[in-house]
C-alpha positions as CSV (number, residue, x, y, z in Angstrom):
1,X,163.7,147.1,106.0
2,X,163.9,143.3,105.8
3,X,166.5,142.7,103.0
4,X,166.4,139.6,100.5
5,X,169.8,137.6,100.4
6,X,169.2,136.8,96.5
7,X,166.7,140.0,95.5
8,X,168.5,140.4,92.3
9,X,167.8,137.3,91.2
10,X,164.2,137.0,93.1
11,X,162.2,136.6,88.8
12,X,164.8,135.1,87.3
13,X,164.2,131.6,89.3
14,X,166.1,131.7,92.7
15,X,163.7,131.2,95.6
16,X,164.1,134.2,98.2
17,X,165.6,133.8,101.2
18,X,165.7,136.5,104.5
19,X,167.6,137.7,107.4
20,X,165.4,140.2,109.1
21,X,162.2,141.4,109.4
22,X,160.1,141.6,106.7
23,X,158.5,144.8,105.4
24,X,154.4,145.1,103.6
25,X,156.8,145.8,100.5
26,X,159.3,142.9,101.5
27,X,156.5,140.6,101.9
28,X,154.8,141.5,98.5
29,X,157.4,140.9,96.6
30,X,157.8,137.2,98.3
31,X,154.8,136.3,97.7
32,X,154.6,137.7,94.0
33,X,157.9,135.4,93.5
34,X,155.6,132.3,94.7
35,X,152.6,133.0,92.6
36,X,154.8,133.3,89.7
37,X,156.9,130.0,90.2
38,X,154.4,127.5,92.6
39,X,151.8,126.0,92.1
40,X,148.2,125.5,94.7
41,X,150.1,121.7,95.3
42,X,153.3,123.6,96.2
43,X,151.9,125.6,99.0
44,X,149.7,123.1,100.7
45,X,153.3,120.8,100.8
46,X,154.9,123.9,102.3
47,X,151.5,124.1,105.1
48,X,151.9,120.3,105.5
49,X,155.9,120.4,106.3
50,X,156.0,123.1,108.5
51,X,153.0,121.8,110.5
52,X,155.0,118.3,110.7
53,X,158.4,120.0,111.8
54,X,157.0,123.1,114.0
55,X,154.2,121.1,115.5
56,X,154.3,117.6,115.3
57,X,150.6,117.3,113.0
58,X,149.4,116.0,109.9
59,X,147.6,118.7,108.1
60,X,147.9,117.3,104.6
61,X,143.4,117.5,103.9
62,X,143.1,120.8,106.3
63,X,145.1,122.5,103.8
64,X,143.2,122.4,100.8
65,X,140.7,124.7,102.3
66,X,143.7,127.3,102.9
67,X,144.6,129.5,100.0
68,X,147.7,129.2,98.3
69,X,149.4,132.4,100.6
70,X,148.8,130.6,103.8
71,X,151.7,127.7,102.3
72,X,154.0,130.4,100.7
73,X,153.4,132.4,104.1
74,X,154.8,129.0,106.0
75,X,157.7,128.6,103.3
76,X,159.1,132.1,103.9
77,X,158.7,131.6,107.7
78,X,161.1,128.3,107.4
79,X,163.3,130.1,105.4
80,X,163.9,132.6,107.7
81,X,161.4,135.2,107.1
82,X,160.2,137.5,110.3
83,X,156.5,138.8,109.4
84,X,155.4,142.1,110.8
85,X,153.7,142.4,113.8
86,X,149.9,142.6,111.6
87,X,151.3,139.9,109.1
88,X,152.2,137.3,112.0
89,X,148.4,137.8,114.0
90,X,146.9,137.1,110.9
91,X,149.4,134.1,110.5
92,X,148.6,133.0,114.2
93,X,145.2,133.1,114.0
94,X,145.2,130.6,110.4
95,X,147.7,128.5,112.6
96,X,145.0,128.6,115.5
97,X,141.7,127.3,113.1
98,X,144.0,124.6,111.4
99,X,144.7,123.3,115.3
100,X,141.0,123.8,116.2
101,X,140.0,121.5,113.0
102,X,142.9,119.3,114.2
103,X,141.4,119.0,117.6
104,X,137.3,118.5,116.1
105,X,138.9,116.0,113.7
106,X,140.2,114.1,116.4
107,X,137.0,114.2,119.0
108,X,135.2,112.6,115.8
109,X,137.7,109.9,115.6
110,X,137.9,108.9,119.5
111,X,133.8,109.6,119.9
112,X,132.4,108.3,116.0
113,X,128.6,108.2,117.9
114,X,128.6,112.0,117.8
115,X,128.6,114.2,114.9
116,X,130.0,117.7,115.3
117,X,127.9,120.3,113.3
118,X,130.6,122.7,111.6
119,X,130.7,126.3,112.3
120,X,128.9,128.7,110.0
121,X,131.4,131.4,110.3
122,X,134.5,128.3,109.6
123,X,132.4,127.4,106.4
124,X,131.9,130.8,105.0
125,X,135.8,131.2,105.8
126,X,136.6,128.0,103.9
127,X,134.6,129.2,100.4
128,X,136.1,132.9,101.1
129,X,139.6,131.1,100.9
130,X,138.7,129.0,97.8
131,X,137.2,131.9,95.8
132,X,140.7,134.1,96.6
133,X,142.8,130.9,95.6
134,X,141.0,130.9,92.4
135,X,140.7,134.7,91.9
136,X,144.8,135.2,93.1
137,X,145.6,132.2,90.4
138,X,143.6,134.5,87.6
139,X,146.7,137.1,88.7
140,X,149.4,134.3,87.3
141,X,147.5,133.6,84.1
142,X,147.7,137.7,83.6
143,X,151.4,137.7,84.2
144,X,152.1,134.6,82.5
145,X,150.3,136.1,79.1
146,X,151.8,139.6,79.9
147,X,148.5,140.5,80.6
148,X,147.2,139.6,77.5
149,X,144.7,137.1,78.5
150,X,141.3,137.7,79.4
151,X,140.1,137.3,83.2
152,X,136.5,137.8,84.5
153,X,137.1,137.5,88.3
154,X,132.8,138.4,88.3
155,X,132.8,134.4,86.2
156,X,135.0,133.1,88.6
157,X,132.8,134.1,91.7
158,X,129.6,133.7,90.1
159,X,130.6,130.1,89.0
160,X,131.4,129.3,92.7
161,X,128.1,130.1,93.6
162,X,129.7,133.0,95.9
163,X,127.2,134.8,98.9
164,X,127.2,138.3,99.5
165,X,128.8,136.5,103.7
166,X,131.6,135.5,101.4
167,X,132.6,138.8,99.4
168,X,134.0,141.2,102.6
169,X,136.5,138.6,102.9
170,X,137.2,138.4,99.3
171,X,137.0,142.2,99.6
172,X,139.3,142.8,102.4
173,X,142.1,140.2,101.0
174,X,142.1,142.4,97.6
175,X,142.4,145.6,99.2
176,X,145.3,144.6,101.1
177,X,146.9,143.1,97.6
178,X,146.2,146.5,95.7
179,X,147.7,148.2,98.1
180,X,150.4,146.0,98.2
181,X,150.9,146.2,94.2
182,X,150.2,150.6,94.6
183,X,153.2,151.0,97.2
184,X,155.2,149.5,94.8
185,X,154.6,151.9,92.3
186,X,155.2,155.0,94.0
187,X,158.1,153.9,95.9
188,X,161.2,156.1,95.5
189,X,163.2,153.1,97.4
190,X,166.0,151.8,94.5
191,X,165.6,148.3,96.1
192,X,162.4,148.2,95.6
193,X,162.3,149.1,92.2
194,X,165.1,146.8,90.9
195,X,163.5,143.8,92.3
196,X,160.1,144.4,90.3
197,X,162.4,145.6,87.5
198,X,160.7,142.9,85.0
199,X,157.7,144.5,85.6
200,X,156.5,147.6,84.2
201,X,154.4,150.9,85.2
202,X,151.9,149.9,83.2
203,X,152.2,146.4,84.1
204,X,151.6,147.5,88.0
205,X,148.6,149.8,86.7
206,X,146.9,146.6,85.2
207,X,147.4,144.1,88.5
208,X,145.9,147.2,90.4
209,X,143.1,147.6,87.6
210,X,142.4,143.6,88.2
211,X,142.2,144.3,92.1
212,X,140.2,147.1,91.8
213,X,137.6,144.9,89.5
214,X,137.4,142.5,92.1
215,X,136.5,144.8,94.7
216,X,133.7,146.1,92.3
217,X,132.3,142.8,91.4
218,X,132.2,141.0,94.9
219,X,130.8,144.2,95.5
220,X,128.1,143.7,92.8
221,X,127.6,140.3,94.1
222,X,127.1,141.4,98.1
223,X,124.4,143.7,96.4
224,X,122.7,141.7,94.2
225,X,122.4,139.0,97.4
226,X,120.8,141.9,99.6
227,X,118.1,142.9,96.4
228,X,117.2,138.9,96.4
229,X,117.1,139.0,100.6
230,X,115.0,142.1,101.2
231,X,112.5,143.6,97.9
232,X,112.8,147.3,99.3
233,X,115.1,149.0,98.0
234,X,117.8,150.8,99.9
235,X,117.3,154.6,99.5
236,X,120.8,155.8,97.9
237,X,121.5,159.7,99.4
238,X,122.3,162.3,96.9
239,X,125.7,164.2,96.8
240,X,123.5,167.0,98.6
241,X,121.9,164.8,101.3
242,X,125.9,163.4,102.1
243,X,127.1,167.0,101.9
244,X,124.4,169.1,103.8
245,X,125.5,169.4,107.1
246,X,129.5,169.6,106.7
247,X,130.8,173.1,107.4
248,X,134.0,173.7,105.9
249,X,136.0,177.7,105.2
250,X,134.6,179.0,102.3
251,X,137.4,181.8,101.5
252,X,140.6,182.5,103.6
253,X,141.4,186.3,102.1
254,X,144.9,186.4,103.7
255,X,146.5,183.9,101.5
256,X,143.4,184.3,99.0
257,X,142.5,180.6,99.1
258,X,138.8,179.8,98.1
259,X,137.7,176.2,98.8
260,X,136.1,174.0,95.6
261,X,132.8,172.9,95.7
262,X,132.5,170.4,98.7
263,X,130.1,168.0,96.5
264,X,133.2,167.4,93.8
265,X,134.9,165.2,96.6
266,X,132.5,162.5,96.3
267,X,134.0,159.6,94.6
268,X,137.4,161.3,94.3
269,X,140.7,159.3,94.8
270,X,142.6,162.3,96.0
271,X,141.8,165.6,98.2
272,X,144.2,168.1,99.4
273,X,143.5,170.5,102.4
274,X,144.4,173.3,104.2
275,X,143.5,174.3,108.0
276,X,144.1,178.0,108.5
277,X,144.4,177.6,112.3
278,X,147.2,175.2,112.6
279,X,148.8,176.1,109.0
280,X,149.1,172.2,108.1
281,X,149.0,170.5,104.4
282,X,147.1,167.5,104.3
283,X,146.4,165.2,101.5
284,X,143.7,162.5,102.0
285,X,143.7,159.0,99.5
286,X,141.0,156.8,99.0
287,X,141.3,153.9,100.5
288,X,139.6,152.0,97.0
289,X,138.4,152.5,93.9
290,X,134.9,153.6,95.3
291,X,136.5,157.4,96.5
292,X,136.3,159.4,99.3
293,X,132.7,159.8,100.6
294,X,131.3,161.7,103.8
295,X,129.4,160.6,107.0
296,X,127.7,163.8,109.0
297,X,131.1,166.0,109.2
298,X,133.6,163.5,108.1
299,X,135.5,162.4,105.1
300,X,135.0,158.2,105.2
301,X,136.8,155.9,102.9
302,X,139.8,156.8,102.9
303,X,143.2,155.3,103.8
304,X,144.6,156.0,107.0
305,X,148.5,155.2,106.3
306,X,148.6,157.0,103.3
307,X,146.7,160.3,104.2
308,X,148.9,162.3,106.2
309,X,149.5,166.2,107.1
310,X,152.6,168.9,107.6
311,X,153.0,171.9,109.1
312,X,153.9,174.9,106.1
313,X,156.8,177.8,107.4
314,X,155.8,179.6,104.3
315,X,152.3,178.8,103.2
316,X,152.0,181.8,100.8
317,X,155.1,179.5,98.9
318,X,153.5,176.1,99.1
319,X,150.2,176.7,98.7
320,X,150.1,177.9,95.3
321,X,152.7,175.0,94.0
322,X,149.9,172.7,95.0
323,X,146.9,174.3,93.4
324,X,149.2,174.9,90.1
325,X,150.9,171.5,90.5
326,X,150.2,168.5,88.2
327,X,149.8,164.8,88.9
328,X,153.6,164.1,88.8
329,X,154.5,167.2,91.1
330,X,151.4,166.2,94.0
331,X,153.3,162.6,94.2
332,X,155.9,164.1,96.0
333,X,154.9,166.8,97.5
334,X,154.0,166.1,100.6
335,X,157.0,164.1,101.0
336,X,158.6,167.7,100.1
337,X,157.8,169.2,103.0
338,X,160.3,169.5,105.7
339,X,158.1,169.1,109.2
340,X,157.1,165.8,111.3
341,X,153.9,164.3,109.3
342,X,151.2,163.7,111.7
343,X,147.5,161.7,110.7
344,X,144.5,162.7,109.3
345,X,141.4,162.5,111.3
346,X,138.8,162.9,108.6
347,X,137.1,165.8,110.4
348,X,136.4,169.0,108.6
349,X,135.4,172.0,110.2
350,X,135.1,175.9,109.4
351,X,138.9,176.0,109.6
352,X,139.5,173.7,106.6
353,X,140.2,175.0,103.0
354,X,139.0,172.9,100.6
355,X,142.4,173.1,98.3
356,X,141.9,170.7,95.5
357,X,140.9,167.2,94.2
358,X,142.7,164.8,91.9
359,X,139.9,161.9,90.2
């Protein structure tokens, strides 16, 4: 893990600085320290200066279509910062539209005769960006007010005259910052939890709330664009229709295990199993605040780092802590488990238990 030269000191002022490569949690926490202390002006001088000493270019307009985390992205970059292999191809490929604009700007200027009609896709990724610059500055006014304030990120998106094109990238952007923000919180790592010392459980539990209300109104918005596009509406299935054809193990009478009812999973953030064949623990998490759901035999929606599976020496032991086990005890338990954790593939099958769910 990527370590911050001056992490104790990362909310009292002191701009971070790095050594190594920078970790998801690493990253967060950077960027959390930017939101806090800069300003939309602060980041595009950050874009604008690296541009100038990395690549020779003026970006100084191009930026303002950029959201703030592009800038801080290029401030922790010239301080030092190494991004993750995911973190830097999403950084390359900003890099790689602000040069294409560069290079359309500049076959404008040499040929003024011709006129250059802009990309659709470049101009719903340009109002995508806006809307998450104004949605990720509703995050300061929360902290700022110790989340006294009231924020409608629904106002915010309906004021900009958002599209249901705009919201999966509005979507996708929060997801990754809840996740972010819910790593955070059940991280055991003592580094980790000193530098977000000033902020609190419950604190963490609101920024994820605020996420999770995003997600659910650019949702609301992508559907309310499809009712206005086509008049028929979209046939919802039923929890019977989604759960029809999955064929799970109903009852396993050597360890007397007795799966739950296959329709409670729906919508569920949490869903332990058991296959009887291979004797391995697995715990599936949603990936967002919509739950698990299920596709022909397959759990959908749910998070693919997080949702992991062990191999039990002693079933008949473990097996019974986890159906007795509270919300505290499940955090851990998997972790718990001495064996190599291997993914989930989502597939159930007449070998799978159906152990328990946690809403």
């Amino acid at each position: 893990m990527a370590r911050m030269l001056d992490a104790n000191q990362k909310f009292a002022g002191a701009e971070p600085k790095f050594s190594t490569e920078l970790s998801q949690i690493d990253l967060s926490k950077a960027l959390s320290w930017y939101a806090q202390n800069k300003d939309s002006k602060d980041s595009q001088k950050y874009a604008s200066d690296f541009f100038k000493k990395k690549f020779k270019l003026s970006i100084s307009d191009i930026t303002k279509s950029k959201p703030p985390t592009f800038g801080f992205m290029c401030r922790i970059i010239s301080n030092g910062g190494i991004l993750s292999k995911k973190d830097q191809e999403w950084f390359d490929s900003e890099i790689e539209d602000i040069k294409n604009k560069i290079s359309k700007q500049k076959s404008v200027d040499e040929k003024p005769v011709k006129t250059n009609t802009p990309n659709i896709q470049d101009r719903i990724k340009e109002k995508a960006s806006e809307c998450v610059g104004e949605l990720e500055a509703l995050i300061d006014i929360l902290i700022d007010s110790r989340f006294n304030e009231s924020v409608s990120p629904y106002g915010v998106m309906h004021g900009m005259d958002l599209k249901g094109v705009h919201t999966k990238h509005v979507i996708d952007w929060f997801k990754k910052i809840r996740n972010e923000y819910d790593s955070v919180m059940n991280t055991s790592d003592p580094e980790i939890k000193e530098g977000y010392s000033n902020f609190k459980k419950t604190d963490l539990k609101k920024l994820i709330a605020f996420c999770d209300q995003v997600i659910v109104d650019a949702s609301k918005i992508s559907g309310e664009a499809i009712k206005s596009r086509k008049p028929r509406k979209r046939k919802v299935k039923t929890v019977e229709q989604l759960t029809a054809k999955v064929k799970i193990c109903q009852e396993f009478k050597e360890l007397n295990l007795t799966s739950i009812d296959i329709k409670s999973i729906i919508g569920t953030m949490q869903l332990w199993v058991y296959n009887t064949k291979t004797r391995k623990l697995g715990v599936y998490h949603a990936s967002d605040a919509g739950g698990l759901s299920i596709k022909g035999s397959s759990l959908q929606n749910y998070s693919d780092d997080k949702s992991i599976q062990k191999k039990l020496r002693k079933p008949e032991v473990t097996l019974p802590e986890i159906l007795k086990g509270g919300k505290v005890y499940l955090r851990n338990a998997i972790d718990g488990i001495k064996a190599v954790a291997a993914p989930l593939s989502g597939r159930l099958n007449e070998d799978t238990i159906l152990l328990r769910i946690v809403k």
